[in-house]
C-alpha positions in Angstrom: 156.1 58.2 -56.2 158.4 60.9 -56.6 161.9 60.2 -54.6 164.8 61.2 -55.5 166.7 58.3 -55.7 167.2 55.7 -58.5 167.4 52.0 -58.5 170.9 52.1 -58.9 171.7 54.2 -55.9 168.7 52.4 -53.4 170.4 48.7 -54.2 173.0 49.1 -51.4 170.2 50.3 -49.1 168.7 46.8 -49.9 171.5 44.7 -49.1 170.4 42.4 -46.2 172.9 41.0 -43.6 172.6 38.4 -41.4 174.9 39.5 -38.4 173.0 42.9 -38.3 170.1 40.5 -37.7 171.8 38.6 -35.0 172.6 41.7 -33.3 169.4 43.6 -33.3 167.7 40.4 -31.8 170.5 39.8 -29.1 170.7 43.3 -28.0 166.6 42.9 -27.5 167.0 39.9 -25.6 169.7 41.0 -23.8 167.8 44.1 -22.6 165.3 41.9 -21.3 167.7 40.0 -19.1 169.6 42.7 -17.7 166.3 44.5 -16.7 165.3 41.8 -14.7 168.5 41.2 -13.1 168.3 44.9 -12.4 164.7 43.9 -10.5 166.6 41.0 -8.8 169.4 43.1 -7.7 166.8 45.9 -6.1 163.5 44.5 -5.3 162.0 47.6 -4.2 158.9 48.7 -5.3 160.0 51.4 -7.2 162.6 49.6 -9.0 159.7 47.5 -10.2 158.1 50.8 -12.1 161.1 51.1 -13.4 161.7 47.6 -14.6 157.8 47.3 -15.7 158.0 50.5 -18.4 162.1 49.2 -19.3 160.3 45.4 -19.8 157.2 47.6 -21.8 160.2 48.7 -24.1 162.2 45.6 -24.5 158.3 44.3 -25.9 158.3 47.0 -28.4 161.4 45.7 -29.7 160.6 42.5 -30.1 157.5 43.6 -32.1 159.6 45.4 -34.0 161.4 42.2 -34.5 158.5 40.1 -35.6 157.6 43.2 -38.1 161.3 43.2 -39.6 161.8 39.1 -39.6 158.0 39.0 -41.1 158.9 41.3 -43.9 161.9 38.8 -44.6 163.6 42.2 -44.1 165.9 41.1 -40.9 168.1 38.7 -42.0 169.5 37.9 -45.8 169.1 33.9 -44.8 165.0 33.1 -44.7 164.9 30.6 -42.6 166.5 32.4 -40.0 163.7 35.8 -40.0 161.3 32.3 -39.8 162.6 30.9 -36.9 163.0 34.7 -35.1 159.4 35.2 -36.2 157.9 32.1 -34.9 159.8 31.3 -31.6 161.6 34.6 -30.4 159.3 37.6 -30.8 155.9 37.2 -31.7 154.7 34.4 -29.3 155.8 36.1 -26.3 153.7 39.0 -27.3 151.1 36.2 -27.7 151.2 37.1 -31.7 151.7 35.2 -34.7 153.9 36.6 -37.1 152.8 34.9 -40.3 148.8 36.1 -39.7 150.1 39.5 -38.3 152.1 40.0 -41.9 148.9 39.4 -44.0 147.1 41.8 -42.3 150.3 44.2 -42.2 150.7 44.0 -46.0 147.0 45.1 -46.4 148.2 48.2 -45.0 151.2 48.5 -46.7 148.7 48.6 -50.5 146.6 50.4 -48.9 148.3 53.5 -46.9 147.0 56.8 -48.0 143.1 55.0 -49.0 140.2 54.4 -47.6 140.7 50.8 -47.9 143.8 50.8 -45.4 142.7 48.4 -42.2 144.5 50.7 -39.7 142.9 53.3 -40.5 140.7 53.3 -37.6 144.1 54.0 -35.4 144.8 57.2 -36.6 142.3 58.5 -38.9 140.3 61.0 -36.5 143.8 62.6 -35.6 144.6 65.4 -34.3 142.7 65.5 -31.1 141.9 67.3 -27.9 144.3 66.8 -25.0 141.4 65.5 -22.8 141.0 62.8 -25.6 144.7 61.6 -25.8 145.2 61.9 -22.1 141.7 59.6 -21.6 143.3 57.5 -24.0 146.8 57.1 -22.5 145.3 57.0 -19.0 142.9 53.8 -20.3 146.2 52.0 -21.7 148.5 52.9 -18.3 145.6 51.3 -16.1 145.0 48.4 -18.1 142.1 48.7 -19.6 142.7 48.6 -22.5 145.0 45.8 -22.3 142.7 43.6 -20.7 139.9 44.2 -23.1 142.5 43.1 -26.0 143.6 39.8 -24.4 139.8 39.2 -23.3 139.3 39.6 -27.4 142.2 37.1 -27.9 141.1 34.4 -25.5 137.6 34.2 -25.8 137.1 34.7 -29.6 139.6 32.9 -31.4 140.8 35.6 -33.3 144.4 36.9 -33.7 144.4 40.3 -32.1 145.5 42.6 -34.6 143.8 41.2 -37.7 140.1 40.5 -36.0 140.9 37.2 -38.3 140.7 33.4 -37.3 143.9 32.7 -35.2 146.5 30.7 -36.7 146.6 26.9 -35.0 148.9 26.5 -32.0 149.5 30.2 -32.1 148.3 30.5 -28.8 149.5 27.6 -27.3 152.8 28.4 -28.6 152.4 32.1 -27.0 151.3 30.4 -23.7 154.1 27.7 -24.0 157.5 30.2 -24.6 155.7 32.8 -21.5 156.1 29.4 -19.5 159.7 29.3 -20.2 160.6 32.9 -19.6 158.6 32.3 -15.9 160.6 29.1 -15.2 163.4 30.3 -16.0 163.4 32.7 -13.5 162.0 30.6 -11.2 165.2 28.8 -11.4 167.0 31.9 -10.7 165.0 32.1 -7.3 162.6 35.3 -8.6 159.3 33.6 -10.3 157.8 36.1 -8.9 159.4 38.9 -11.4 157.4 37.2 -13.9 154.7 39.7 -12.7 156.9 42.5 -13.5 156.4 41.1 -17.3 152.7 40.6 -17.2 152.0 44.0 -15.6 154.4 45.5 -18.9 152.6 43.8 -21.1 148.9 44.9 -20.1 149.7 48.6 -19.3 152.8 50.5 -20.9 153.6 48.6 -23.9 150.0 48.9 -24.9 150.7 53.3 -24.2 153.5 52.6 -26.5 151.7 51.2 -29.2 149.7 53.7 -29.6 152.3 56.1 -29.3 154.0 53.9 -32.4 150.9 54.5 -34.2 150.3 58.6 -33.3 153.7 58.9 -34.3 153.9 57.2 -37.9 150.8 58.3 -39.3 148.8 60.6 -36.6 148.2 64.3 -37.3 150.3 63.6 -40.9 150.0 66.6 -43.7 147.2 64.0 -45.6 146.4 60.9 -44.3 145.1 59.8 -47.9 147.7 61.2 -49.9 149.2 58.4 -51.7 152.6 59.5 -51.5 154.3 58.3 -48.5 155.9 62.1 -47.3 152.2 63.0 -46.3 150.6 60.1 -45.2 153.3 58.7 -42.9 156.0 60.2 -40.6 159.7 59.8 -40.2 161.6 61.0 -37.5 164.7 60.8 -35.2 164.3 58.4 -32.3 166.0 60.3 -29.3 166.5 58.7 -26.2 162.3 58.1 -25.7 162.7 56.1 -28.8 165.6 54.2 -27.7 163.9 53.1 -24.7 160.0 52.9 -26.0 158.7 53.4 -28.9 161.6 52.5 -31.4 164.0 50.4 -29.7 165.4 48.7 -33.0 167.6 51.1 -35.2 165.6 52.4 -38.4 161.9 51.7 -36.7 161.2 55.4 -36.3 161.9 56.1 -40.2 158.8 54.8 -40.9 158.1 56.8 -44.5 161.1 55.3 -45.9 159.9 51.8 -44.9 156.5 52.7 -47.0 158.4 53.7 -49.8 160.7 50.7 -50.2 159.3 47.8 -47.5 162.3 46.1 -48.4 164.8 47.9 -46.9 166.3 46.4 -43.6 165.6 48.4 -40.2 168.8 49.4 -40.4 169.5 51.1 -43.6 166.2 53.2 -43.4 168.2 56.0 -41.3 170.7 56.2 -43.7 168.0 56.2 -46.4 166.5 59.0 -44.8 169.3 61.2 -44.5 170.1 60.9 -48.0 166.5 61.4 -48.7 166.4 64.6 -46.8 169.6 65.7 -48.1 168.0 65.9 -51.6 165.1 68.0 -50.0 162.8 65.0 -50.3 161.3 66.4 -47.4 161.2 70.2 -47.8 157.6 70.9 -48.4 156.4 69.4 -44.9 157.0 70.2 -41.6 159.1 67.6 -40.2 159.5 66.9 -36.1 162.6 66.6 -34.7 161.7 64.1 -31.5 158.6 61.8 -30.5 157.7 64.7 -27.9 157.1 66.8 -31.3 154.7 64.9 -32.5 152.2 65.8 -30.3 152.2 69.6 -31.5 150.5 67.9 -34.6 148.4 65.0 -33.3 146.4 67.6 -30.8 143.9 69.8 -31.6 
């Protein structure tokens, strides 16, 4: 690869801490909370849309949690990016983070081949606007979420992998969902649960595949082996805030190819200095996730 930057200068980029870690998983969590206290406080039916697409969000970021702690990238301690994989993101997305990481690092040797296993995502990018639009409408309604979790109960495989489910991954999944619903059954609103469920099936399924238009979609050469054309980086704006890169450093995601071991959040500083030393200037960078669509459709 040719980056402008040597080992010297990327060695503070890799510098791990565990109070950024702390942070980026309590600021997740507490989103979660105060968007159903905000259903609580307004139970009106259109505070629930609200709350469902916010709830969609606050899923995104603890994906993006499982995906950082899974790396080992979250915190500089191990065991705690084990026990934030295993008990506070991935099982209430009903994932796994140790099988989701072995499938995740075939991508990461892989990018920019044939051989990549997400490849099927992205590759056929760009696209009419009827196709995205059937696309999106499928994940809003729920179909496509109910398809995947009809996959995930009835095969025995772990949903993103196709692979044999890790034991009690499930059960775990099932087991922490049961605490997030009696815990608000304690606070007198089980019935919010719902508001979860419904994210979970329709929106954060849209925003997955917006995660995946946006880092390698429509890209200048999808098997280009250097990480500039095969995968995108790009300012997260407030639709990134919100959706699609909640966590600081998710939307940079060419600098996370480059060097998989730099934290979340060094890879916008990264960036800028990357761009600063016209890493970048041969390709047409967006500036927001809205951009990205001028490349992913025909």
């Amino acid at each position: 690869m040719d980056i402008p930057i040597t080992r010297e200068e990327l060695k503070p980029f890799l510098q791990r801490s565990d109070a950024k870690g702390f942070r980026v998983v309590a600021a997740a969590w507490l989103g979660v909370v105060l968007v159903f206290v905000f259903a609580a406080m307004l139970p009106h039916w259109l505070s629930y849309v609200v709350a469902v697409f916010l709830l969609a969000g606050r899923q995104q970021a603890l994906a993006a949690i499982m995906h950082e702690s899974a790396h080992n990238t979250l915190f500089a301690t191990r065991k705690y990016n084990e026990f934030v994989t295993t008990w506070l993101s991935a099982p209430f997305l009903l994932m796994d983070g140790k099988t989701y990481i072995k499938g995740h690092l075939e991508h990461h040797r892989n990018a920019g081949t044939e051989h990549d296993p997400d490849l099927p995502n992205y590759q056929h990018y760009p696209i009419s606007k009827g196709s995205i639009t059937r696309k999106f409408l499928r994940d809003l309604t729920g179909i496509t979420g109910i398809k995947a979790n009809l996959y995930l109960f009835l095969s025995g495989n772990d949903l993103l992998t196709r692979k044999k489910r890790a034991p009690w991954a499930l059960t775990r999944g099932l087991f922490v969902n049961g605490l997030m619903l009696a815990c608000l059954w304690a606070f007198g609103v089980p019935e919010l649960y719902a508001l979860w469920v419904i994210a979970y099936l329709t929106v954060y399924m849209a925003i997955i595949r917006m995660r995946q238009i946006s880092e390698h979609a429509g890209v200048p050469d999808l098997y280009a082996l250097e990480p500039k054309y095969n995968t995108r980086s790009l300012p997260r704006g407030i639709l990134g805030l919100l959706f699609i890169s909640p966590t600081d450093g998710l939307s940079y995601h060419c600098e996370h190819h480059a060097y998989m071991a730099v934290p979340t959040y060094n890879l916008r500083a990264l960036h800028q200095l990357l761009r600063a030393r016209g890493y970048y200037d041969d390709i047409d960078m967006v500036g927001s996730y809205t951009g990205v669509f001028r490349q992913a459709i025909r």
